[in-house]
C-alpha positions in Angstrom: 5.4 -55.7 54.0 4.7 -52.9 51.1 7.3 -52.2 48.6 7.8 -49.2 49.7 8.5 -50.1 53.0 11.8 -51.8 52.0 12.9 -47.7 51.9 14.6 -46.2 54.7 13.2 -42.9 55.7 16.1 -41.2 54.3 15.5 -43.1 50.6 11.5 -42.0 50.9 12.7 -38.3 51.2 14.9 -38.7 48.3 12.4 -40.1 46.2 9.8 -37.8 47.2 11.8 -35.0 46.4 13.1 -35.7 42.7 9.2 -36.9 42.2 9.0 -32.8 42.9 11.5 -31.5 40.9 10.1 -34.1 37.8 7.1 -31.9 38.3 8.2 -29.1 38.5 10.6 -29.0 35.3 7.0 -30.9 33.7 5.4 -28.1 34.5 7.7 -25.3 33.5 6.3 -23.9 29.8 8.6 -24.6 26.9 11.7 -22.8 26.2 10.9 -21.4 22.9 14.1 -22.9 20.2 16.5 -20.0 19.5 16.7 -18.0 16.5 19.1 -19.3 13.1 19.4 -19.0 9.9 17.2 -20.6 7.6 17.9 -21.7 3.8 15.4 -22.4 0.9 17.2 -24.2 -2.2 15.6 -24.5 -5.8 16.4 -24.3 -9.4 13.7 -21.9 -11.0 13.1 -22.1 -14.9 12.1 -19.7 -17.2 11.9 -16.8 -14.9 15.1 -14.7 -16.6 14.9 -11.0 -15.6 12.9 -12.2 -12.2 13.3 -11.3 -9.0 12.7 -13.6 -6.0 11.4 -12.8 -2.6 11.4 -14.6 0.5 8.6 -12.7 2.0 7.5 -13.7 5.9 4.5 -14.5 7.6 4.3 -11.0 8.7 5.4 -9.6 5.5 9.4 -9.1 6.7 11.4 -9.6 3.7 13.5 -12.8 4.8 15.7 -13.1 1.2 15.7 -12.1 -2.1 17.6 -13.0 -5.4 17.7 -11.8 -9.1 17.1 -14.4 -11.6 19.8 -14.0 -14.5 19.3 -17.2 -16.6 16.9 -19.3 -17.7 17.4 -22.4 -15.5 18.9 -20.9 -12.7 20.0 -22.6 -9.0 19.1 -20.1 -6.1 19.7 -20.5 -2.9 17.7 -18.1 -0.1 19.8 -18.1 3.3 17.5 -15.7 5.9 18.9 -13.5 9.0 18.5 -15.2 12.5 14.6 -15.9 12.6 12.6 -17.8 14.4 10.5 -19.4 11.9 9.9 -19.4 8.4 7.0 -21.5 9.1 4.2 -19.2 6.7 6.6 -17.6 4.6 5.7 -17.2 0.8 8.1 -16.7 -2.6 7.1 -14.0 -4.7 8.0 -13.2 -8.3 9.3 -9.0 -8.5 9.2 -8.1 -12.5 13.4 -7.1 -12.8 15.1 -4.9 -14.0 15.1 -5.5 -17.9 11.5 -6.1 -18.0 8.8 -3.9 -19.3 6.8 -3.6 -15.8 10.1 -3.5 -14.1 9.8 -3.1 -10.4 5.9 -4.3 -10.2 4.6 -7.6 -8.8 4.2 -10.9 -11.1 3.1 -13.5 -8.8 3.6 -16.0 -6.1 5.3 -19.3 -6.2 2.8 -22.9 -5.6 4.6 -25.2 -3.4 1.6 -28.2 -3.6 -2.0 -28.6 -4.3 -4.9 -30.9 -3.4 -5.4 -33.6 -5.6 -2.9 -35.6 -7.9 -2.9 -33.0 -10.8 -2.4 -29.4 -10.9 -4.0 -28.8 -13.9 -7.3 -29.9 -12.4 -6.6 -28.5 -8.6 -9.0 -25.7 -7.2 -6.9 -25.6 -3.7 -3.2 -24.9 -3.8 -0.4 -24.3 -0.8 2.0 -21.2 -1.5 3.4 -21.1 2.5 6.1 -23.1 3.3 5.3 -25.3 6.9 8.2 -25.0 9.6 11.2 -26.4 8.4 14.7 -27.4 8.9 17.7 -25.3 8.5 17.4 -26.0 4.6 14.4 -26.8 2.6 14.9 -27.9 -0.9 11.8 -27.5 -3.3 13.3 -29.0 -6.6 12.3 -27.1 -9.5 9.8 -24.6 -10.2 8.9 -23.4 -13.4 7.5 -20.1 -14.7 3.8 -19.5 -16.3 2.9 -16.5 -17.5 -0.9 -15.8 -17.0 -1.2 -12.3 -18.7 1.7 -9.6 -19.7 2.9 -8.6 -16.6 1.9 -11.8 -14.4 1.9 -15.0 -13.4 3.0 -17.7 -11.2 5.8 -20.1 -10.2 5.2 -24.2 -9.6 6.7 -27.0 -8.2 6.7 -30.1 -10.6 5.5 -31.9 -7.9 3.6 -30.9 -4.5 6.3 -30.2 -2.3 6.5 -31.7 1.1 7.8 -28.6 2.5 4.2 -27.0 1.6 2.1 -26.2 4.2 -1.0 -28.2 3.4 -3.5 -27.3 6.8 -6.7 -25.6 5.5 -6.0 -22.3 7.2 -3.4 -22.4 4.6 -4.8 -23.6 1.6 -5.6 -20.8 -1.7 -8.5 -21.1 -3.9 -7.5 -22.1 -7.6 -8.5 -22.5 -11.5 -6.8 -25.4 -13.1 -3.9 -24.7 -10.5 -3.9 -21.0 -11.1 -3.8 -19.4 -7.9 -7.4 -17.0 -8.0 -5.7 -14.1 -7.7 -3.4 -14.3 -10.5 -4.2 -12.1 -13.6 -5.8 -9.2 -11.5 -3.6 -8.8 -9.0 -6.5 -9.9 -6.2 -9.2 -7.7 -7.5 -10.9 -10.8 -8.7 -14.2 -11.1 -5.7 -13.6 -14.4 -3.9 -16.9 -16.3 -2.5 -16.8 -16.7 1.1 -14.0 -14.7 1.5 -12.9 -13.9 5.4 -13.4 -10.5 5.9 -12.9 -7.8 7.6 -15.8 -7.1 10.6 -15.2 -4.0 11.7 -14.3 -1.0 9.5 -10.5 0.0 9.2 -9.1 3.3 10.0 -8.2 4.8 6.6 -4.4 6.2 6.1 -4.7 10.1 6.8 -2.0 11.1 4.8 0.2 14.4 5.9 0.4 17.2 4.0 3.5 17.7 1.3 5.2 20.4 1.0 3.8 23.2 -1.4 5.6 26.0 -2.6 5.6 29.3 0.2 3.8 26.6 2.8 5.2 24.5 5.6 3.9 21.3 6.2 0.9 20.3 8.2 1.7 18.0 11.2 1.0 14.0 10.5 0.6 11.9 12.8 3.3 9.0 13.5 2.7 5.3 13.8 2.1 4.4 16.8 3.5 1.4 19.0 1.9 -1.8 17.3 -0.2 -3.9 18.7 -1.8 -7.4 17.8 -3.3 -8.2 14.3 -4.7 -11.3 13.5 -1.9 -13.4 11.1 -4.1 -13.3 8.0 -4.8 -9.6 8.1 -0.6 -8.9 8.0 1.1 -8.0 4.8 2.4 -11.6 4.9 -1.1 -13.1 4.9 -3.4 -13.6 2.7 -7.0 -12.7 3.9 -9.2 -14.2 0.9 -7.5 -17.1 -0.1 -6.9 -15.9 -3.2 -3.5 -16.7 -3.3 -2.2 -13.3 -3.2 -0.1 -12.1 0.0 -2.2 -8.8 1.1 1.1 -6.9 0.3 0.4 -7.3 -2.9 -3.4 -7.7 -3.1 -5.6 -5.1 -4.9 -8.5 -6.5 -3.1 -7.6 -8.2 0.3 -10.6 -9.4 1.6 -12.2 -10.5 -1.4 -15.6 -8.6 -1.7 -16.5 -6.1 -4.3 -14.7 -3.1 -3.5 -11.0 -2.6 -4.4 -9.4 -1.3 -0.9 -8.8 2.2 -2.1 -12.8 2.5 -1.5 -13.1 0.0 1.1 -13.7 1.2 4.4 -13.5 -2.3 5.4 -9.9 -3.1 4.2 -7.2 -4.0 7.0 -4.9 -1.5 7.4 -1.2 -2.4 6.2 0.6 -4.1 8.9 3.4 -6.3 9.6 5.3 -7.9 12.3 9.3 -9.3 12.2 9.7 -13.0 11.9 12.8 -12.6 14.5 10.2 -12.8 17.4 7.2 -14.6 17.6 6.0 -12.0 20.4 6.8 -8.6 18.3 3.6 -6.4 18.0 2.2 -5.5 14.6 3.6 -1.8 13.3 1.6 -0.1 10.4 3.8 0.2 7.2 2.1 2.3 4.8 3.1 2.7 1.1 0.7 6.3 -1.0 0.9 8.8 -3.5 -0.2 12.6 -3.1 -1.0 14.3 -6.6 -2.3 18.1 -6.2 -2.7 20.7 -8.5 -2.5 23.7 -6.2 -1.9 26.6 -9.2 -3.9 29.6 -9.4 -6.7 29.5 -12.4 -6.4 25.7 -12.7 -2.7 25.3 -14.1 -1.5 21.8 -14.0 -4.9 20.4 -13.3 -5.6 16.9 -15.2 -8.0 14.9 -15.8 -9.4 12.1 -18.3 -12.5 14.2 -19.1 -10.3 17.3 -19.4 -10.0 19.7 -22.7 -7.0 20.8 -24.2 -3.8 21.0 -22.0 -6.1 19.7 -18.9 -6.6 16.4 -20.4 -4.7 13.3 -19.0 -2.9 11.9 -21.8 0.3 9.6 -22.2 2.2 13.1 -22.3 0.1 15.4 -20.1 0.5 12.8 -16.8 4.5 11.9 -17.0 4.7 16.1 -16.7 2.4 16.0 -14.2 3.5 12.8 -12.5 7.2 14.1 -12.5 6.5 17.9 -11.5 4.1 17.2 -8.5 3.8 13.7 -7.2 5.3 12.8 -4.0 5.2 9.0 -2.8 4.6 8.7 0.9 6.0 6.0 3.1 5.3 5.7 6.9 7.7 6.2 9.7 8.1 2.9 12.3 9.2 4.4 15.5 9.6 1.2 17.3 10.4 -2.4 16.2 9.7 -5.8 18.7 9.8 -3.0 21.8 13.1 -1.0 20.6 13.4 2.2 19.2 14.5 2.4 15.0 17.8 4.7 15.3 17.7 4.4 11.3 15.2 3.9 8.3 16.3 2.7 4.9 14.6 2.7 1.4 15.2 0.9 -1.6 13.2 -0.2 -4.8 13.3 -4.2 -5.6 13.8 -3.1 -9.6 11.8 -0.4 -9.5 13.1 2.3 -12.5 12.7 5.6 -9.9 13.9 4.1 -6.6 17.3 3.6 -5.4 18.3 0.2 -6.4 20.6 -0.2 -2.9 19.1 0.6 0.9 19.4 4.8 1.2 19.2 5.8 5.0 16.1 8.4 4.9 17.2 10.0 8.1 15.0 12.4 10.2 10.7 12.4 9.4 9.7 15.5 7.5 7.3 17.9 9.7 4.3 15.8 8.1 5.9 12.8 10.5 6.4 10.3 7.7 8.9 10.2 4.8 7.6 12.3 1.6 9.6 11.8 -1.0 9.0 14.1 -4.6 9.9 11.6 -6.8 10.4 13.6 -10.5 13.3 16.0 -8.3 14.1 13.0 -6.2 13.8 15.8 -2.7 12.7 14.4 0.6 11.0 16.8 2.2 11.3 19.2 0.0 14.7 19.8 0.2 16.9 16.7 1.2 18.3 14.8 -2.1 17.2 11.2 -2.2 17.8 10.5 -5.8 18.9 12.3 -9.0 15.6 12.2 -10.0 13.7 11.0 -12.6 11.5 12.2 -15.5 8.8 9.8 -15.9 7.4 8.9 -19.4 4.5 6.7 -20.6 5.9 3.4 -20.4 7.8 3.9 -16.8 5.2 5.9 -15.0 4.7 4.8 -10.9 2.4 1.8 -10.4 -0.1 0.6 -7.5 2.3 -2.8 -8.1 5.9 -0.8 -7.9 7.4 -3.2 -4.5 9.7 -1.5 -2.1 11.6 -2.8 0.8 12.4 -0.7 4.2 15.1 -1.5 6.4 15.1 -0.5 9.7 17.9 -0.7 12.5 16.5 -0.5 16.1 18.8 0.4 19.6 19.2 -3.6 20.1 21.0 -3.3 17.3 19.6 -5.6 15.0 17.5 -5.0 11.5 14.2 -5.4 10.8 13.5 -5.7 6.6 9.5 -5.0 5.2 8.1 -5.4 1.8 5.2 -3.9 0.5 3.4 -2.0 -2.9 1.3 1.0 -3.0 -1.9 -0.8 -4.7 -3.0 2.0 -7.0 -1.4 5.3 -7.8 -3.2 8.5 -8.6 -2.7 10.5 -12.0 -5.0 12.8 -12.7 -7.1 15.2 -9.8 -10.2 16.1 -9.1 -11.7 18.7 -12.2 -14.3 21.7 -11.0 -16.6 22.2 -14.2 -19.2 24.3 -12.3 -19.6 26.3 -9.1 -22.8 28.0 -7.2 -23.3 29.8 -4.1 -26.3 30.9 -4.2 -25.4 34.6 -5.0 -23.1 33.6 -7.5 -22.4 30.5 -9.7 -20.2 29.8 -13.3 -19.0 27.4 -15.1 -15.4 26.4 -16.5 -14.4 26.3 -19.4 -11.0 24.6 -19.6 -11.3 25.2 -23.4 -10.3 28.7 -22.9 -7.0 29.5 -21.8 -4.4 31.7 -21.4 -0.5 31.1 -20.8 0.4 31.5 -17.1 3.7 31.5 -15.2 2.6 27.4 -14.1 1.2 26.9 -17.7 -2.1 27.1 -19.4 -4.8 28.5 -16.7 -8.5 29.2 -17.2 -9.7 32.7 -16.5 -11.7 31.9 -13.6 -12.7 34.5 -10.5 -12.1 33.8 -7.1 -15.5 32.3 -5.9 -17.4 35.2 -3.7 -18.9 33.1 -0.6 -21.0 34.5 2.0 -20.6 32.7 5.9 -24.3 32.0 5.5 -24.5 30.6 1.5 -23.6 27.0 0.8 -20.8 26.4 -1.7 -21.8 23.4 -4.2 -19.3 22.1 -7.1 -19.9 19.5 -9.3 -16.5 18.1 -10.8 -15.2 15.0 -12.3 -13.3 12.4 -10.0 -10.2 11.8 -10.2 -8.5 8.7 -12.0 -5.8 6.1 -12.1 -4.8 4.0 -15.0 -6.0 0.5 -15.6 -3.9 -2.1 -14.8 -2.6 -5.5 -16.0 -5.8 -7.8 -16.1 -8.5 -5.3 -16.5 -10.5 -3.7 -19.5 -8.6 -1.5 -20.9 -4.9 -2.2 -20.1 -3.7 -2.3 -23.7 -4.9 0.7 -24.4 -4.3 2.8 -21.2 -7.4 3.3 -20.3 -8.4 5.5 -17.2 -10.6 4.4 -13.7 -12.7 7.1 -12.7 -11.6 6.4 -8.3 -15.1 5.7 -7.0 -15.7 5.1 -3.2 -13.5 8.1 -2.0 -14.0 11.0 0.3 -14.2 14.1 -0.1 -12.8 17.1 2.3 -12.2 20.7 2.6 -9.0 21.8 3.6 -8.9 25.1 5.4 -5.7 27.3 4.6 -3.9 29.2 7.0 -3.1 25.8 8.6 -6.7 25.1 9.9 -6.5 21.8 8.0 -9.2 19.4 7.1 -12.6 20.0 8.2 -13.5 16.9 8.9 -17.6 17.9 9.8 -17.9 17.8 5.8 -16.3 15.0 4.5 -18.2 13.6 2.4 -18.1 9.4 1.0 -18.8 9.3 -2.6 -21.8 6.9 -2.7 -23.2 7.6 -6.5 -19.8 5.4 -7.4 -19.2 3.3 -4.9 -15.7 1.5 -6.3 -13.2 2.3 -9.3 -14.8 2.0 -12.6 -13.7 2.5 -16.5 -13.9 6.0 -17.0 -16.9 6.7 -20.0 -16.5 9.4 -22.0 -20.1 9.4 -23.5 -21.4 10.1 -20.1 -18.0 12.0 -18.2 -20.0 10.8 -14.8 -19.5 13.8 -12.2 -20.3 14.1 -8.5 -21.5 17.0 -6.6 -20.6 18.4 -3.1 -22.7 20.7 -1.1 -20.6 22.5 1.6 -21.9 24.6 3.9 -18.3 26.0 4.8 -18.7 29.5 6.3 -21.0 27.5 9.3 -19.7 24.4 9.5 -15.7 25.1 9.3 -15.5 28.3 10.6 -16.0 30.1 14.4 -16.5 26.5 15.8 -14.6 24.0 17.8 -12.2 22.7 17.6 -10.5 25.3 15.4 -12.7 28.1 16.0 -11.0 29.8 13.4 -12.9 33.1 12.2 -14.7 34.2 9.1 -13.0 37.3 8.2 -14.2 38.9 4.4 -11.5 39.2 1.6 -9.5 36.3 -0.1 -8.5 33.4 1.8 -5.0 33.3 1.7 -4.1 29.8 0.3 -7.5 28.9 -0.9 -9.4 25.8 -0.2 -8.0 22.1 -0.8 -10.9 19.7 -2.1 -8.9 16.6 -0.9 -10.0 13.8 -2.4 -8.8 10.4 0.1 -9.5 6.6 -0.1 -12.3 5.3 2.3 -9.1 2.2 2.6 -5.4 2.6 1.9 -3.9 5.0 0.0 -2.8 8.7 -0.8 -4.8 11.9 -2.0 -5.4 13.8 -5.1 -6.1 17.7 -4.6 -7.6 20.7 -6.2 -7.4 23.8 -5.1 -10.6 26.5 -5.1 -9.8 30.1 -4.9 -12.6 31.8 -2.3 -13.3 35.7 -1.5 -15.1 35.5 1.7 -17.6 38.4 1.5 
């Protein structure tokens, strides 16, 4: 006799059936752990007038604390999350600093190897964790002026040491410290299909409404490294704060190929990806050229120290996106704040309703959203506060569930001067400008220049300087604020009347394919060739007609990023004839 045949037939059942239910509950997927609060202890050194950052995977801002002494005890206690597994520190410049508001540098939990100083692979992302991590003390280096990096004394088991993980280093350094991430990294991972550059909306101008933007969408799925929280070449860098994410050649204001600025919540692991944009518009709209600036300028159109805080404070806006949805519910409120930044409110602001351009346009020198909603006071800019590409903001949004939802990101470069037209031909007609001679105006200084007569049939060309932004910490020319001639952008006319854009000539400047150090032996300049009258007008989709006489409102030249980022405008008076 079997074993099994000691069992009654009653037993057998019995067995049988909790041999079924062991199965079953075997084969039932895992309950994922519940959300809690997680806590990062350390004592950081030498980073007085800091500010720290928890910054997620995803780029959610987890926790954040100033740094008011030398040798200082902090203690980062998150919201309810599900992880902090992949979650960075990052360095903020504070308050009392002299690049207040702008990013320093990220903190190195461990490196390969027994020495630091000798290490060419580092770990900044913290593994997953217990309720508290402590990380002992890390210490501040300073690289260049305005950055540097954090370190443990000793590699940290808390450091996420996979290879997926690891940053490239020099002697320790993460890569991308000292040029924000501009710095090409060999064998990057890139990018292999080209991004969807930011089409900004349109701000308001004086006696003309806005021009329809187009909201974010519902998000989607984005692979981890391409989120603000990653870090796509290994460089060390978190891609919120990377000039360069991917690595190559090409800063990602000209790279068509740059990931699009994305994050996720670390309260979920299955919340889709929303877009979270961060850009500057900066257009000189004035009849005769008044208030147009540029490094290759004369007189009161050169960008100088003085010339761009005016400007900067009279006519930029800063753009930031509108998230209509967070992790599947809908955001009943958005909130803005500046981590230190000098312009920014310093506590959360609730932003309240999109402008008509469907994102938050904020003109930061009268502190208006909108155009007519007070944000801030205001502020008038000056040479040593002016906005940066590095200036980090936080948004918080509040979604229907009732819970909040924090993001951190930077702009990556900021424009300050526009594009300058120093000659004009249609054919029939064609002049130069002399910004040399002016007259006062009503908007300032302006250049007694026609309105260009322009046949349907002739072809308008204008050769004109690009427009610029000022170097930044790390590159030629910082100490002595030099200007970047923006290579790599595109170039569009923008119908008035509220035809918008007309996309059939956009045009990707080629002859300069990424920001360079503006020369003023050579004042490079690029030409467009517009065929406007054919191409823009009396076909679809706007079939708007040509009709002779002046066009109302003139024609934009809006000067875009082939990546991220905002526009710089000029304005070109036409007579249709």
């Amino acid at each position: 006799m079997t074993s099994t045949d000691r069992f009654s037939p009653f037993a057998k059942a019995a067995l049988l059936t909790l041999a079924l239910l062991v199965a079953l509950v075997c084969a039932q997927p895992a309950v994922a752990a519940s959300n809690k609060p997680y806590t990062v202890k350390l004592t950081i050194k030498k980073g007085k007038n800091l500010t720290l950052l928890l910054v997620g995977k995803g780029g959610s801002l987890l926790a954040s604390a100033p740094i008011k002494s030398d040798s200082q005890a902090v203690s980062l206690k998150t919201k309810s999350v599900a992880t902090i597994a992949g979650a960075t520190l990052q360095l903020i410049s504070g308050a009392k600093t002299t690049s207040k508001g702008e990013y320093f540098g990220p903190a190195v939990l461990g490196w390969k190897g027994g020495k630091q100083a000798s290490a060419t692979t580092v770990y900044t992302k913290l593994k997953a964790a217990q309720a508290t991590t402590s990380l002992g003390t890390l210490t501040v280096r300073k690289v260049t002026k305005q950055q540097g990096y954090a370190s443990v004394a000793a590699s940290s088991k808390a450091a996420d040491t996979a290879s997926s993980s690891a940053a490239k280093a020099v002697k320790g350094k993460p890569l991308g410290v000292g040029t924000y991430g501009k710095q090409p990294v060999s064998g990057a991972k890139t990018s292999q299909t080209p991004g969807q550059p930011n089409q900004p909306g349109q701000p308001n101008q004086p006696g003309q409404p806005n021009q329809p933007g187009q909201p974010n969408q519902p998000g989607s799925t984005v692979q981890p490294d391409k989120l603000l929280g990653g870090d796509l070449d290994k460089d060390g860098i978190p891609n919120a704060f990377d000039v360069n994410d991917d690595g190559d050649s090409k800063t990602d204001s000209s790279d068509s190929d740059a990931p699009t600025p994305t994050v996720t919540d670390d309260t979920s692991t299955t919340c889709a990806a929303v877009d979270f944009k961060i850009f500057t518009n900066f257009k000189a709209t004035q009849p005769g050229f008044a208030g147009t600036i540029n490094a290759y300028g004369a007189g009161p159109f050169a960008a100088t120290l003085t010339s761009v805080p005016e400007a900067v404070t009279n006519t930029m806006s800063m753009v930031f996106s509108s998230i209509p949805t967070v992790c599947g519910s809908q955001v009943t409120k958005t909130e803005l704040k500046g981590v230190d930044v000098a312009y920014a409110p310093s506590d959360y602001l609730d932003l309240g309703s999109v402008c008509n351009s469907g994102d938050y346009q904020w003109t930061i020198g009268n502190g208006k959203l909108c155009g007519n909603r007070a944000l801030t006071s205001g502020h008038a800019f000056s040479a040593t506060d002016l906005p940066s590409g590095q200036d980090t903001f936080a948004m918080r949004l509040t979604t229907a569930d009732g819970k909040t939802h924090e993001f951190t990101s930077s702009p990556g470069f900021v424009f300050v001067t526009n594009p300058m037209v120093i000659r004009y031909s249609t054919g029939a007609a064609s002049g130069t400008i002399d910004y040399s001679k002016n007259t006062p105006g009503p908007d300032g200084p302006r250049v007694d220049s026609p309105s260009i007569p322009l046949a349907q049939s002739e072809t308008l060309e204008a050769e004109l300087y690009r427009p610029q932004r000022l170097a930044f910490d790390g590159e030629a020319g910082f100490a002595d604020n030099a200007f970047y001639d923006l290579g790599g952008f595109k170039y569009t006319p923008d119908l008035p009347n509220g035809s918008g854009k007309c996309d059939a000539l956009s045009t990707t400047d080629t002859a300069m394919p990424t920001d360079t150090a503006s020369d003023q032996a050579t004042k490079p300049t690029i030409t467009l060739s517009w065929a406007i009258g054919s191409r823009c007008y009396g076909v679809p989709p706007r079939n708007t007609p040509w009709t002779t006489g002046e066009l109302q409102g003139g024609i934009d030249i809006q000067v875009e990023p082939s990546g991220v980022g905002g526009n710089s405008a000029q304005k070109l008076f036409i007579t249709a004839r």
